[in-house]
C-alpha angles and dihedrals in degrees: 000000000000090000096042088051091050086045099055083055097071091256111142117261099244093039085043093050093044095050089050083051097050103040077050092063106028075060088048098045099048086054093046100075089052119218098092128091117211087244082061085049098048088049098058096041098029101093104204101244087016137119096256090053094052096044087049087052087045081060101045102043103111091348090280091162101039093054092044088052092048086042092062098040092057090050083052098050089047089049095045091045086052093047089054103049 
């Protein structure tokens, strides 16, 4: 999805696909030690007044992420319940 937004954009496929890859595992990375919450996170890479910040608001505003993850979870569960019957 990273790599499509970028995309529609008018950001070439491959530079496209290899920012998506890499915001993925700088994310990744700064979650693999432990010891930092994604509040923690935000606040080192969420410039006040900055992009981050305003995507991050995008996200937040009426819990629009938050209902599409748990959207897609529940689709998961049903799928995985039907596959075991």
């Amino acid at each position: 999805m990273l790599a499509k937004t970028a995309e529609s954009y008018g950001i070439k496929e491959d530079l496209a696909r290899k920012v998506a890859v890499n915001v993925l595992l700088g994310s990744a990375l700064v979650f693999a030690n432990g010891g930092t919450t994604l509040e923690d996170a935000i606040a080192r890479i969420a410039t006040p007044g900055g992009t981050t910040e305003a995507a991050i608001k995008t996200f937040n505003k009426n819990d629009a992420l938050l209902k599409l993850y748990k959207k897609a979870a529940a689709a998961c569960i049903k799928r995985s319940e039907e596959l075991g019957k």
